[in-house]
N, C-alpha and C positions, 0 to 999 in steps of 0.2 A: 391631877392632870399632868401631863408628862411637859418640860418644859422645853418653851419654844426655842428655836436655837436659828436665832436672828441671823449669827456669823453664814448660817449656811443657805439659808434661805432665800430668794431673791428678794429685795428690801419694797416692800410693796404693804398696801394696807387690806390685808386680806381676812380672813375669816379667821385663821390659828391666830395668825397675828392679835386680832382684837379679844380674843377670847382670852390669851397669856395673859395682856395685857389687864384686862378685867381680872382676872386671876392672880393676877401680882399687888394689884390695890385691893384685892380682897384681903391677901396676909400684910399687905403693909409695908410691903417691901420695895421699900425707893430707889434701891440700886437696879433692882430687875425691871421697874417701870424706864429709869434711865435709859438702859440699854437697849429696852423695846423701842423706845420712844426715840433714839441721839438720832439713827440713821433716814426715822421719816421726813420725808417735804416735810414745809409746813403745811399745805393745802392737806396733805393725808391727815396730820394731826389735829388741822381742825374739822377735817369728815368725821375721826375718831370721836372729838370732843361733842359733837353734833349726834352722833349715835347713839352713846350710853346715854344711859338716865342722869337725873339731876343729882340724885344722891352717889351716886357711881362722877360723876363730873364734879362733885365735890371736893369728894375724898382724895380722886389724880389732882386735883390743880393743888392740894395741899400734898402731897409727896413732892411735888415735881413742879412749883410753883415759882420756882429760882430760875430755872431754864427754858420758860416760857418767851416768846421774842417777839418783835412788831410783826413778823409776818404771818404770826400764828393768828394773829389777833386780826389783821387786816383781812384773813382769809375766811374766820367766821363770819356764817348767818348772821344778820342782826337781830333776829330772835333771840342768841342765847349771847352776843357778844359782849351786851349790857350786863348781865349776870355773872361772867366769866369774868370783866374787870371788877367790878364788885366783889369780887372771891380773892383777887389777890392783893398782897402789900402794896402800899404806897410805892414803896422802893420798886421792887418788882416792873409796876406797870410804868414807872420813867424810866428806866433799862430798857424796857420793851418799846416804847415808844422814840427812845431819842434819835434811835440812827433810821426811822423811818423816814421818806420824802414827806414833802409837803400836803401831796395831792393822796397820799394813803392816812396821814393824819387826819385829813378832810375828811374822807370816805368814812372812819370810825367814829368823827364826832356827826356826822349827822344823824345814826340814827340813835343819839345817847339822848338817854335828859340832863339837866341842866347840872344837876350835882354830879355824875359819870364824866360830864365835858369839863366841868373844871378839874377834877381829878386828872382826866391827861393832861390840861391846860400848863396845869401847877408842877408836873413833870417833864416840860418842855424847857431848854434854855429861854433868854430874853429875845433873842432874834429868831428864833424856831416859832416863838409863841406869838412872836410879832406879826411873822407872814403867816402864821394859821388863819389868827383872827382875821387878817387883813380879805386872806378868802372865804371866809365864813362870812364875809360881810356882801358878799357878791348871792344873787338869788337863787335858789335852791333849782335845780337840775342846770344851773348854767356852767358856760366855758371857763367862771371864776373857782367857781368849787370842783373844778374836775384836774384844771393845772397842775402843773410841782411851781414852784418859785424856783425850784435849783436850774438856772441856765447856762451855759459858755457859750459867753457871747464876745466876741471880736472888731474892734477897727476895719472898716471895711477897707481901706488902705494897705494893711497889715497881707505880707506874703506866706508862704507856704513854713516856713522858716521860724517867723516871730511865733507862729498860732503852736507849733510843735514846741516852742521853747518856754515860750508861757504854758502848756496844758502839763510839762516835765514839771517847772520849779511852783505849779499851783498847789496849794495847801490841801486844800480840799476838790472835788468834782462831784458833778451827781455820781449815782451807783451806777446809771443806766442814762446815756444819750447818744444819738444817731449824728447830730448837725451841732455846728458850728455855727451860731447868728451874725452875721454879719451888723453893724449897725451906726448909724449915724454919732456926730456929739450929743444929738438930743435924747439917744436911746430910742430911736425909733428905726426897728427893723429894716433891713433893706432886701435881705435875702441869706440862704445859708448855703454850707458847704457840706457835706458828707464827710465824715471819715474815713470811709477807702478811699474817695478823691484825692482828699488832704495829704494823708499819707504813701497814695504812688507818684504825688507829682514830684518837682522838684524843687529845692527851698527859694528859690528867688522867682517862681510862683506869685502872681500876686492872687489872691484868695477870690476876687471880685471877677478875676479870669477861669475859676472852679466853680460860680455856683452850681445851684439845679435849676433847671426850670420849673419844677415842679412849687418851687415857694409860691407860699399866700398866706395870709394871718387871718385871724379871725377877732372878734371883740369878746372880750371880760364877758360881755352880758347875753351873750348869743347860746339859743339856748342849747343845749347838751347833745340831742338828737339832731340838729344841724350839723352837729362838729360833727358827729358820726358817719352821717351820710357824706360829708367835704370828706374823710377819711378815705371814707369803703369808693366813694364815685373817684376821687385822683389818685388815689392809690398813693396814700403817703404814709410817712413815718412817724414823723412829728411836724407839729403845726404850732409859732408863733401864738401867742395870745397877746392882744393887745389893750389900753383900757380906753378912754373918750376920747385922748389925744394921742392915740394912736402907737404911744410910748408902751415899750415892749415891760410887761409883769409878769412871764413865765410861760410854761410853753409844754403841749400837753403832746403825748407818746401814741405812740399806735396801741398799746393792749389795752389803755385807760378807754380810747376808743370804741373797741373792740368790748369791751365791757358793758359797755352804754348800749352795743347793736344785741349784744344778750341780752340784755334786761327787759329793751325794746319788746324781742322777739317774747321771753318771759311772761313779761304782762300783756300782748297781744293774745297770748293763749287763753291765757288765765281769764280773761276778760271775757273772750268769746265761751268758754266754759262756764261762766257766769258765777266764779269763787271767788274775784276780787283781785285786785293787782299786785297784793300783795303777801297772797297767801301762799302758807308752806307746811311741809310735811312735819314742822316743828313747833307749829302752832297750837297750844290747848284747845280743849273741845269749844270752852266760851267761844276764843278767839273765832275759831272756824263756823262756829254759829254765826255771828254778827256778822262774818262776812258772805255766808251763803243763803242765808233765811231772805234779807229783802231780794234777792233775784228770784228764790223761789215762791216769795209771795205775789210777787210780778209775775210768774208765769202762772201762779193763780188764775190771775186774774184775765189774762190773756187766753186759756186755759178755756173761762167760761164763754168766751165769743164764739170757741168753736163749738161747745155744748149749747149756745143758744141757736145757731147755726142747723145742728140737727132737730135741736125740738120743731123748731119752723117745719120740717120733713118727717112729722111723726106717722100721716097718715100713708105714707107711702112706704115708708118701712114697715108700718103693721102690714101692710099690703101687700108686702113682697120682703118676707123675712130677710131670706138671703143675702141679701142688700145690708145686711148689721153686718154679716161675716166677711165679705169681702171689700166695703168701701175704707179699711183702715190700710189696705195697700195702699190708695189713690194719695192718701194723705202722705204715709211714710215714706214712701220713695220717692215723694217731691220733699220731704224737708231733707232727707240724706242728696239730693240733688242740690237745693239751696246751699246746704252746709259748704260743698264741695266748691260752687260758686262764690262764696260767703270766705273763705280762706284762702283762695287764687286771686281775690279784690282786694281782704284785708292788704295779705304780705306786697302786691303792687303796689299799693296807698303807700305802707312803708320804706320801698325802694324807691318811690316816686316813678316806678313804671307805669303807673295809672295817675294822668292826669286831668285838667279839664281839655286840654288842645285832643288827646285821641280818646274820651270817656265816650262819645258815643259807638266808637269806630268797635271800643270793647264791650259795653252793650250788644252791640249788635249781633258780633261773635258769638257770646256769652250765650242770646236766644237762639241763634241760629243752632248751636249745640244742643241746645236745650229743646228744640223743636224736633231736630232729629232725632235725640235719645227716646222724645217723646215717643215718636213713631214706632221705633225700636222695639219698647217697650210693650208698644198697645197691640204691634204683632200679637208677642209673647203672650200678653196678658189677654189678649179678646179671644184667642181660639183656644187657651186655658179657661176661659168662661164657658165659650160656649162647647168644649166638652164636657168639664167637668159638669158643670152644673145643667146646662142642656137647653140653654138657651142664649141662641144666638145675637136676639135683641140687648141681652144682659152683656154680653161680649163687647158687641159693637158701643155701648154705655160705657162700660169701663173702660176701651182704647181711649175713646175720644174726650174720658175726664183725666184719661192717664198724658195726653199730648195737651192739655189744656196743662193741667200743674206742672209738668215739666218746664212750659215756657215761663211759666210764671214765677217757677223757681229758680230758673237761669235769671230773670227779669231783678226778682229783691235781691237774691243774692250780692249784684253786684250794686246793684242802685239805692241800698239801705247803708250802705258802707261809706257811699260817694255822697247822700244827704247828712251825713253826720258829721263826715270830715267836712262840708261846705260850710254847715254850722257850727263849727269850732270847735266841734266834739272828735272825743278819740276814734276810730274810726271801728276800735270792736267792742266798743262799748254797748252793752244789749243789744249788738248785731243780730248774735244765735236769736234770740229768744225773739225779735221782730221776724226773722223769716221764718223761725218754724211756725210762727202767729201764723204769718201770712201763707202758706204753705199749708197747712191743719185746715184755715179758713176755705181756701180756694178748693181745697180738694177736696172736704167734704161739698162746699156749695156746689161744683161743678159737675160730682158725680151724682148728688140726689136732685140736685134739679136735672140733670139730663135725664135721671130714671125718670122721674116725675111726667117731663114731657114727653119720653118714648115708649114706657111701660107702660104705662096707667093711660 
């Protein structure tokens, strides 16, 4: 293979790219893994790491195991990120981990087990390790484990002047922050300032004459997809975290955020596809068994209501064949209707643009849609009946089970989403597979009992 010649290349993680790449840990050769490897992201390096095989991710992380960094590590799958610190030195993975924040520590030990977590624990200084645990100790998907501890926080008294001369002679700061906290003796938040503020006013400024409006805090224990939607709905940057007394423990960013509304979105899919919330294209075959077999034993079973549904109708399909060949329209384009409804209610439920104050106003919408496509539809499909097959009673059968499941499918769709979320439940949780239930059900019953009572 001809080799890759990185200098000239746009530095990107592309198809030559990964193939050198794999080509270079095939001879062994750790200078040329380096040099493919110095100028990617980390987010590329661990797509790369994510891609080869196990025995191919082996054999790189031992070439090139010295140079590996907390960002590489924060940015992998947790499928394989357990694995990959397992692969390297002791040394190594406290390098990798020391100059990461607090809130990316977090992120890597929750999906470790218990011997992987002490492993980074143990390569943490005394006060890094102090505030790790300290938010590990706060409940899983909350505002606790999402934080940094690293803040710059300020005297609210304090002018434009002191804040700029304290952030010059500070030893340390985060990597990354937007605001300035302003805060009482007690530590308890008052409000913050921005840094382009800070920085066009003038030093005898007093800081408390800059804030934003925009401040609000949130509590330690608040849960995760709270903080996201307080994010995305004010449109902020970073938000105070507070703990019972209100006393400020650190203070969580827009992309941490912004993270949370992906994963959201992630497993809302996932869920409505009925593979699990946590499934991934790097999951073993076990793995994706376990998590797809009980939803497809569930729709088993849901499966047979519509199969009972037609036995009930046997003697009028022997009676009028025809009626096998075309009643699996009536069904199918009511549950592709559902779906359609079923994923404009999920993502509402998520935005909170579907609530209970306007649920019925969207309802109503929902059928009124739903009633017209109906119509639309039974045009199409009743004078494609009764040409094709040449009778017009069959036509007029099929419209009217075609604008029956249409309503119906506007109907679950939105109102199987909205009784799940009222019962505490996720709101795509066995969504799909209740409307397509219900959708299969209504569309067989509607169109063989209309044969029933207008053919026969």
């Amino acid at each position: 293979m001809a080799e890759y010649d990185a200098a000239v290349e746009e530095v990107e993680l592309d198809a030559a790219r990964v193939e050198a790449i794999r080509d270079a840990v095939e001879r062994g050769d750790s200078g040329e893994v380096s040099r493919l490897l110095e100028p990617l992201h980390a987010a590329d390096i661990a797509d790369l790491l994510e891609q080869i095989s196990g025995a191919e991710r082996r054999d790189l992380l031992t070439l090139w195991s010295g140079e590996i960094d907390g960002d590489v590590l924060s940015e992998l799958d947790e499928t394989i990120r357990e694995e990959v610190i397992e692969s390297l030195p002791p040394e190594v993975v406290a390098e990798a981990v020391r100059d990461l924040d607090t809130d990316d520590v977090v992120d890597i030990l929750e999906d470790l087990e218990a011997p992987a977590q002490g492993k980074i624990l143990d390569a943490l200084e005394l006060v890094d390790r102090v505030a790790v645990e300290q938010a590990m100790s706060f409940p899983e998907g909350s505002a606790g484990r999402l934080m940094q501890r690293e803040v710059v926080v300020a005297p609210e008294h304090w002018t434009v002047g002191d804040a700029i001369d304290y952030l010059r002679k500070a030893k340390s700061l985060p990597d990354q922050f937007y605001h300035v906290i302003l805060v009482d003796p007690r530590m308890k938040p008052l409000g913050y300032v921005t840094l382009g503020r800070m920085l066009s006013a003038r030093r005898d400024v007093r800081l408390k004459d800059i804030e934003e409006d925009s401040f609000r805090t949130v509590k330690a224990t608040e849960e995760e997809e709270e903080v996201a939607y307080i994010f995305n709905q004010y449109h902020l940057i970073s938000c105070p975290v507070v703990d019972e007394n209100d006393r400020l423990v650190g203070v969580i960013t827009i992309d941490d955020a912004m993270n949370v509304l992906d994963e959201e979105h992630e497993e809302d899919m996932l869920l409505l596809a009925g593979v699990g919330e946590e499934a991934s294209v790097l999951d073993g075959p076990i793995a994706t068994v376990r998590q797809r077999l009980p939803w497809l034993v569930v729709n088993l079973f849901t499966a047979s209501i519509s199969a009972f549904v037609i036995s009930r109708f046997e003697a009028t399909i022997a009676a009028l064949v025809a009626l096998a060949a075309v009643m699996p329209i009536v069904a199918s384009t009511g549950g592709i209707a559902g779906t359609q409804s079923l994923a404009v209610a999920v993502r509402a439920l998520a935005t909170r643009d579907l609530t209970r104050s306007n649920a019925r106003r969207v309802v109503l919408r929902e059928v009124t849609a739903g009633a017209i496509n109906g119509v639309a539809l039974a045009l199409i499909l009743g004078l494609a009946g009764t040409l094709v097959l040449g009778d017009p009673w069959l036509g007029l059968v099929l419209a009217l089970a075609m604008i029956t499941n249409q309503v119906v499918a506007a109907f679950g769709g939105v109102m199987v989403p909205l009784t799940l979320e009222r019962m505490g439940l996720d709101p795509a949780l066995a969504s799909g597979t209740f409307v397509t239930t219900l959708t299969d059900v209504m569309g067989y019953l509607a169109f063989l009992g209309l044969a029933t009572m207008v053919l026969l």
